[in-house]
C-alpha positions in Angstrom: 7.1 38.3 232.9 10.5 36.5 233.8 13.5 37.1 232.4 13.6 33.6 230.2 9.9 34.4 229.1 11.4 38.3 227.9 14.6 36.7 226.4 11.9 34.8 224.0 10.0 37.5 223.2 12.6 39.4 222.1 14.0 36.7 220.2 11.1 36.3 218.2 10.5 40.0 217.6 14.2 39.8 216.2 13.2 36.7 213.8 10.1 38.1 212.6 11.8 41.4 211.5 15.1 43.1 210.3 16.5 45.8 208.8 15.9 46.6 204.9 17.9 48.6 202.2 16.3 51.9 203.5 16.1 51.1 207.1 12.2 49.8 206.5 11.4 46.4 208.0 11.4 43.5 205.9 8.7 41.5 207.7 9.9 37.9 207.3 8.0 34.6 206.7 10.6 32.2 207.8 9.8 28.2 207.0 10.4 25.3 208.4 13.6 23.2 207.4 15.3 23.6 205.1 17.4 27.5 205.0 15.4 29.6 202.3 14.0 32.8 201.4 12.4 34.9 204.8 11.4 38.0 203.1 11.7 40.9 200.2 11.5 44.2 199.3 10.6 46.3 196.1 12.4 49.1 194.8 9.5 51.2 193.0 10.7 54.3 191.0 9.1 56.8 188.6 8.8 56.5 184.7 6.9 58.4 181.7 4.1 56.3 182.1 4.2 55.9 186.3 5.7 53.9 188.7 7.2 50.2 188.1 9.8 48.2 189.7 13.0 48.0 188.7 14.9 45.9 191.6 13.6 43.7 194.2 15.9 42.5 197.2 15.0 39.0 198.5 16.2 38.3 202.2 17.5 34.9 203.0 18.2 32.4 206.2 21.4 32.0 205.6 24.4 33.5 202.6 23.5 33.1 199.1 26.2 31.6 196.8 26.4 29.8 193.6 23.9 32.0 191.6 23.6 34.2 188.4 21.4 36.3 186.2 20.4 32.9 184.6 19.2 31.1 188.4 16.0 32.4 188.9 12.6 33.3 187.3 10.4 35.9 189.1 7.1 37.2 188.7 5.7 40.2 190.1 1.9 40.6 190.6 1.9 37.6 188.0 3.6 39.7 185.0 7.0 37.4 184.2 9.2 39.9 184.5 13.1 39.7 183.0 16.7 39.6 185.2 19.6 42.0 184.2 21.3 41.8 187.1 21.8 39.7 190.5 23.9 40.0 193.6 24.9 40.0 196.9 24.0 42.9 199.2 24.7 44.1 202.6 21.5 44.9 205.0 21.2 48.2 203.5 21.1 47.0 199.4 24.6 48.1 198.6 26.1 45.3 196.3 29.1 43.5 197.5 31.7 41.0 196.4 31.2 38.2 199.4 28.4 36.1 199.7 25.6 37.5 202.0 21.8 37.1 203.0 20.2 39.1 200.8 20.3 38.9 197.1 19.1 41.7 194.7 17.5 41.2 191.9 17.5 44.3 188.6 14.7 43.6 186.2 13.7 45.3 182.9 10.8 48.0 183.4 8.6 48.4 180.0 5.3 50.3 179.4 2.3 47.9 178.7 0.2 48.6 175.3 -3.1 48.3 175.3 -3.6 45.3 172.1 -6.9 47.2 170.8 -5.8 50.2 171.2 -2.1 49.9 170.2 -1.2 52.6 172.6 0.1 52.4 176.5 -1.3 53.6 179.2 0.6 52.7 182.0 3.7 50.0 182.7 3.6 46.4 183.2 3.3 45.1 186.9 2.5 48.6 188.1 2.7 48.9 192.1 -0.4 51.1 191.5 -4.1 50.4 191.3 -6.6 52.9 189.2 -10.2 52.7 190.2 -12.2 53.5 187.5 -15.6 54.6 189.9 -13.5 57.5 192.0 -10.6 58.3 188.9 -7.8 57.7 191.4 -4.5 55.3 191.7 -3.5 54.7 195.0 -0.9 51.1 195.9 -1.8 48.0 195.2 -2.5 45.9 198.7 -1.5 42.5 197.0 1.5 42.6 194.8 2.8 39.3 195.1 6.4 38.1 194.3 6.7 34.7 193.1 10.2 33.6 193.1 11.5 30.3 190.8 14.5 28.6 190.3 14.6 27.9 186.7 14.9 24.1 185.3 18.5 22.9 185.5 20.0 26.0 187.9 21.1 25.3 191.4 22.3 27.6 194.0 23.3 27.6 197.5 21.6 29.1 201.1 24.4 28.6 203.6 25.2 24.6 203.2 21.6 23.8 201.5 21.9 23.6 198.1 19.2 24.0 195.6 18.3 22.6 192.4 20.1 19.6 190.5 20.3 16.3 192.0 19.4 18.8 195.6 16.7 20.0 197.2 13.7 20.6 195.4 13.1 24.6 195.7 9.5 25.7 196.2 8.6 28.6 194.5 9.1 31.5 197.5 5.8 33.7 197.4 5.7 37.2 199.0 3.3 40.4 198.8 5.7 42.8 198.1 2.4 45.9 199.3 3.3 46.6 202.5 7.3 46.3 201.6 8.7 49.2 199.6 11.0 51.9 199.3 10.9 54.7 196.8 14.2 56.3 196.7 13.4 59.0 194.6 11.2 60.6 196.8 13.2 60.5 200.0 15.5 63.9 199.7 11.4 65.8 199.2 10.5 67.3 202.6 6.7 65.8 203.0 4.1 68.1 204.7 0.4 68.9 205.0 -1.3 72.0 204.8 -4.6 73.1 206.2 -7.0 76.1 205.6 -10.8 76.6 205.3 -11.2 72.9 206.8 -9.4 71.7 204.2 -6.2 69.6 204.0 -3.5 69.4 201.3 -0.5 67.6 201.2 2.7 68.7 199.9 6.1 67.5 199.1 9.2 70.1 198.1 12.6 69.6 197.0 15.4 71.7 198.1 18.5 71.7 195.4 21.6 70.9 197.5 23.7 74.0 198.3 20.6 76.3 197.3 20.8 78.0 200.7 24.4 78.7 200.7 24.6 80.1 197.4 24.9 83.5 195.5 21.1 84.5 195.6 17.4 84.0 195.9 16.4 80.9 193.6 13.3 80.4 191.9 10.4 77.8 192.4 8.8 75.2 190.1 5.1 74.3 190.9 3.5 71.1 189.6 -0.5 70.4 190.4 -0.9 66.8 189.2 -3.3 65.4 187.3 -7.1 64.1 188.8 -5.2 60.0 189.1 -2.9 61.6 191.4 -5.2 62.9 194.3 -5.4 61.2 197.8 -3.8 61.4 200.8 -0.3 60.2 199.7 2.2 62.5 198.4 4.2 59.6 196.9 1.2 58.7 194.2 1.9 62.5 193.0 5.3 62.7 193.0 5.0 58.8 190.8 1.9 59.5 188.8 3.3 61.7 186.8 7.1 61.5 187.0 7.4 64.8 188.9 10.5 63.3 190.1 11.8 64.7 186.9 11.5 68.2 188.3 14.1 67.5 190.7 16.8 65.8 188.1 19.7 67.8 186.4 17.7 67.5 183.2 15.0 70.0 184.5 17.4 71.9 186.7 20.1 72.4 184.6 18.1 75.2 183.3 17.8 76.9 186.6 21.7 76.7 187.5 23.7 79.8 186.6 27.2 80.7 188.3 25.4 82.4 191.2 22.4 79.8 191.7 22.5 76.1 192.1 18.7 75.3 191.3 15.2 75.6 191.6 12.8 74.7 194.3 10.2 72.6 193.7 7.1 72.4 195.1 3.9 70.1 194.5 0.5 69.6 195.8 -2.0 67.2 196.2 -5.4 67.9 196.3 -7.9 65.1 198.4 -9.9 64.8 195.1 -9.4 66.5 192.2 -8.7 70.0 191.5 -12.1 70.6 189.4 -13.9 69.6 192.0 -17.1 71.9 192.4 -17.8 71.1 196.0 -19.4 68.2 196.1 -16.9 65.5 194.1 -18.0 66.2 190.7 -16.3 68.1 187.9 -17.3 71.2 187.2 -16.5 71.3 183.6 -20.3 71.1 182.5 -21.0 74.3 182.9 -21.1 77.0 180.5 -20.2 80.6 180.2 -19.5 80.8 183.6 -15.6 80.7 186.0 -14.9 77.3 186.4 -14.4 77.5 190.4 -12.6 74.8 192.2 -13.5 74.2 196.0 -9.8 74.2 196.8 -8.9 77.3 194.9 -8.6 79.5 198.0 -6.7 76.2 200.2 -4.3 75.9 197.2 -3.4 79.7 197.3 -2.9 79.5 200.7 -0.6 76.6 200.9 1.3 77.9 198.1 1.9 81.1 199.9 2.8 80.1 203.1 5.5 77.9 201.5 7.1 80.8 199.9 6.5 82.8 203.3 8.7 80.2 205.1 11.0 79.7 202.8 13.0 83.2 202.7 15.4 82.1 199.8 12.7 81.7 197.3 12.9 84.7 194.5 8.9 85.8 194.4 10.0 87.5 191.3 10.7 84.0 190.0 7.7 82.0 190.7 5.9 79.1 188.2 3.3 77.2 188.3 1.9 74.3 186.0 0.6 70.8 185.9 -1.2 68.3 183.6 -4.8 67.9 182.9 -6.5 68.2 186.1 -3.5 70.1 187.4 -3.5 72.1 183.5 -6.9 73.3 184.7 -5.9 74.3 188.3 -2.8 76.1 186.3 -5.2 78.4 184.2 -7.7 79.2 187.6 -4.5 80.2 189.4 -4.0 82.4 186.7 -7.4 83.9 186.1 -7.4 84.6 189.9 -4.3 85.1 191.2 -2.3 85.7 188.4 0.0 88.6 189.5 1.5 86.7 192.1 3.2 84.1 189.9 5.8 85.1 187.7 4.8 82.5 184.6 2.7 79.8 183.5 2.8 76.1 181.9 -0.4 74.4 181.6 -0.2 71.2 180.0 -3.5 69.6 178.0 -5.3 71.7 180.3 -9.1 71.2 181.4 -10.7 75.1 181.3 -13.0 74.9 178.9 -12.6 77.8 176.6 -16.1 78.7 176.6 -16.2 79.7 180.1 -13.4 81.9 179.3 -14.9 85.9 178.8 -13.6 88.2 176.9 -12.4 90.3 180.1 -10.6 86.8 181.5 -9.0 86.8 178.3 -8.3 90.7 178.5 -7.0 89.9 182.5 -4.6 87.7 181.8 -3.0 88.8 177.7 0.3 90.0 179.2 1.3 87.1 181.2 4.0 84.5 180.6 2.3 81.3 179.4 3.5 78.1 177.4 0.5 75.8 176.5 1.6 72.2 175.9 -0.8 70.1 174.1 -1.1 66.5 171.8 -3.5 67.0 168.4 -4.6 63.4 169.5 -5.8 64.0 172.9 -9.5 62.1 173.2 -9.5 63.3 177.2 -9.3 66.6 176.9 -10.0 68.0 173.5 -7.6 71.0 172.8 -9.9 72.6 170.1 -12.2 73.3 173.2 -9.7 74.7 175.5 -6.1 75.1 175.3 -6.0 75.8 170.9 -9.3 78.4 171.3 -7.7 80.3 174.2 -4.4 80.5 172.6 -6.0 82.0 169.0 -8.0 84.5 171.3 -5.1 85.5 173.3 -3.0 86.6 170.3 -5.8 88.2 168.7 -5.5 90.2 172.2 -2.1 91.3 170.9 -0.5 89.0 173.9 3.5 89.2 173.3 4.7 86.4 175.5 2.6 83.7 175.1 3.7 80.7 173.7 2.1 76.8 172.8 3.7 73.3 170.9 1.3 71.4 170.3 2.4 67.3 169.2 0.6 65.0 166.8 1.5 62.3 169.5 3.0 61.1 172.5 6.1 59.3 172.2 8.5 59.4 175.5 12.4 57.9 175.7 11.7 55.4 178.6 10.2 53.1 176.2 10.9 55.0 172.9 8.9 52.0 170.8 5.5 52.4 172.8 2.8 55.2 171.5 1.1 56.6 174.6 -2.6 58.1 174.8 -2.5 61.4 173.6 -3.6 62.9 176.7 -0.1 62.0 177.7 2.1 65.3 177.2 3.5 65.9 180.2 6.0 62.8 178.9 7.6 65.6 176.5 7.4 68.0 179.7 9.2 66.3 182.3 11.8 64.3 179.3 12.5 67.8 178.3 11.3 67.5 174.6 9.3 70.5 174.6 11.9 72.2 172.1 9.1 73.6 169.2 6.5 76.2 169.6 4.1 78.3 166.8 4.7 81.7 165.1 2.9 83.7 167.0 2.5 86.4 164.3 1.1 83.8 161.9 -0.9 82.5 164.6 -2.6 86.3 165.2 -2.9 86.5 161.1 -5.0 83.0 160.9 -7.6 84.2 163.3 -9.6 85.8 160.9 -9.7 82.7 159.5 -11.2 80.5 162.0 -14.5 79.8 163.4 -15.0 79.9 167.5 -18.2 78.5 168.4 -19.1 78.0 171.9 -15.8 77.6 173.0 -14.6 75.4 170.3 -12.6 75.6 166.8 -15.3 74.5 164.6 -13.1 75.3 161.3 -10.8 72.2 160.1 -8.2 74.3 157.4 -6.1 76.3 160.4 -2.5 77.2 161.1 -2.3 75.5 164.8 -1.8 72.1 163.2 1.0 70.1 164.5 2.2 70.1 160.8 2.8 73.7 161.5 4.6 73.9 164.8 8.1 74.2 163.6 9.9 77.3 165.3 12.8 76.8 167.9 11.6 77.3 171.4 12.3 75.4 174.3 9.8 75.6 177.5 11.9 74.7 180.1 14.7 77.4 179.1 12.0 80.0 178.5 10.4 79.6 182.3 13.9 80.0 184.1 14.0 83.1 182.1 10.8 84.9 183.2 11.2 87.4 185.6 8.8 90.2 186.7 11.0 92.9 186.9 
């Protein structure tokens, strides 16, 4: 190839890409004409009910002058979505005073209801997809921008100006898929994990100045939910806002004068974490262990994380997770309980009736918090999480605590009523702050009625009515300790 044939080549490379706010290439779709938009990005962050997009950064030919909150109208993935803010920023998304080529654009994140339900279940324009035949989310491969100018606003690209008695602007259309950053996720160290032919993947956080300071720090373990499985860390760490875990709301709790935080560690699991063996639940059983085909994979990756990882306290390990991951919680527990420090299932999935009374007998003088809502329809808590916690103080267990909620309202979008199976909100917004009395609790099982795993009897103390007493979870993990 010549050298005027190379120059071309590389001048078209150079117009078809450039540089984005995280240093991902904005591919561009450059028209003919008149200067307009080339290319955007989304800015996709974690909430209560998942991911949504809170800013999107629209690449132009030329500088971008002459425009407001009030210029434009955008859509994303056809959901009208609302402007808060607007301007000018460099290459790299930070704002700036001057006129520039790229223009970003803040819009209002909400959770969507569900009209015959009344209840959410997710947020509006979500950059995830749920299948409903494998249970998973994973991105969405079209989420399309459509960018207006609204009716009577006019703005400028370099000399061409818009709107008016102007040019006639042509609504700019983009699929945002393949163009995203998540921020939040960046400072986790991503990895993958493989034993017994079997790969997880795994994501950790690493409190900054950790490693420098006065002593070993503990370690926060989160097994998501069965939405969250796949191959991409990211859908974990957004699924369930386990972002949260690495905020100063969580970690406050684990900073004292000598330590400056927690680790935190999560896994992802290539289906879900009841999976039998062959992609099924194995909830359907009864009276038997409820084994998990990644039980002894999960184990492993967790311990060879804390092998590596020399400033972790092992007397100041503790694992939880929601749902699928509450399930995965309790087997860690039932078989390889004296290797954490603590537990905090959350609307967890053991059924209670394939709990015996020597699992119950195993595991009575462990550290556990159950977290539970009264309205969950997914995962019923009078068939797991409410029996086990009557039989366990009936056991005489001493540290074992539950709150249990009549529903799920979170702070993101404090008006909207989630599905009850929604608890982990209260987890990660830190709003688990009431538990039972336990003595009370022990007194009311003679009182009850436990038939095949489930509370049969309608008249009992673990109501939500009655879950009154100060406690706060996330103070009363950093506080376990085994010796």
């Amino acid at each position: 190839m010549n050298a005027k044939l190379i120059l071309k080549a590389l001048l078209y490379a150079t117009a078809l890409f450039s540089v984005s706010v995280e240093g991902k290439a904005i591919r561009k779709c450059i028209p003919k004409g008149s200067k307009s938009a080339i290319g955007a990005q989304m800015i996709v962050q974690g909430y209560e009910w998942g991911p949504a997009v809170p800013k999107i950064i629209v690449e132009f030919q030329d500088k971008v002058s002459g425009f407001d909150i009030d210029t434009f109208a955008v859509k994303t993935d056809h959901i009208e979505r609302e402007i808060i803010d607007a301007y000018n920023t460099d290459a790299n998304g930070k704002k700036q005073k001057g006129a520039s080529k790229y223009v970003a654009l803040e819009l209002t994140v909400k959770a969507s209801v569900i009209p015959s339900l009344g209840v959410s279940m997710g947020g509006e324009a979500s950059p995830f997809t749920y299948d409903m035949n494998t249970g998973k989310n994973s991105w969405s491969t079209n989420y399309e921008l459509d960018l207006d100018l609204k009716e009577g606003k006019s703005f400028k690209v370099g000399k061409s100006e818009y709107g008016g008695d102007k040019k006639v602007w042509k609504t700019f259309k983009y699929n945002l898929a393949d163009n995203y950053v998540v921020p939040e996720t960046k400072e986790w160290k991503k990895d993958s994990f493989t034993a017994h032919s079997i790969t997880l993947q795994r994501a950790s956080f690493t409190p900054k100045g950790v490693e420098k300071d006065g002593g070993k720090n503990p370690l926060v373990i989160w097994l998501h939910g069965a939405g969250e499985g796949g191959r991409d860390i990211d859908i974990t760490l957004l699924g369930n806002e386990v972002t949260a875990l690495a905020k100063e709301g969580i970690q406050k709790y684990f900073i004292s004068d000598d330590l400056k935080g927690a680790y935190v560690l999560a896994v992802q699991t290539p289906t879900m974490w009841m999976d039998r063996g062959n992609s099924t639940y194995n909830n359907d059983i009864s009276g038997k262990r409820q084994t998990s085909i990644y039980d002894a994979v999960l184990f492993e990756a967790i311990k060879d994380y804390v092998a590596n990882n020399s400033d972790i306290d092992t007397d100041r390990i503790y694992v939880g997770g929601c749902s699928n991951g509450g399930y995965m919680t309790m087997n860690m527990m039932f078989e390889h309980g004296d290797f954490f420090t603590a537990f905090y299932p959350i609307c967890e999935a053991y059924m209670d009736r394939n709990i015996s009374e020597d699992m119950i007998e195993d595991v009575k003088d462990y550290n556990i918090w159950f977290l539970h809502s009264e309205d969950d329809t997914t995962v019923d808590p009078l068939i797991t999480s409410i029996s086990t916690y009557y039989r366990l103080m009936n056991t005489g267990a001493k540290n074992v605590h539950y709150t249990l909620t009549d529903h799920v309202i979170g702070t993101d979008d404090p008006e909207v009523q989630y599905v009850g199976h929604y608890s982990w909100v209260y987890a990660f917004n830190d709003q688990v702050k009431k538990q039972f009395d336990n003595v009370k609790v022990a007194a009311d099982f003679e009182n009850i009625t436990i038939k095949d795993g489930k509370v049969t009897t309608t008249d009992n103390y673990v109501t939500n009515a009655n879950c009154n007493k100060d406690g706060n979870m996330w103070s009363w993990l950093a506080s376990q300790r085994k010796n």
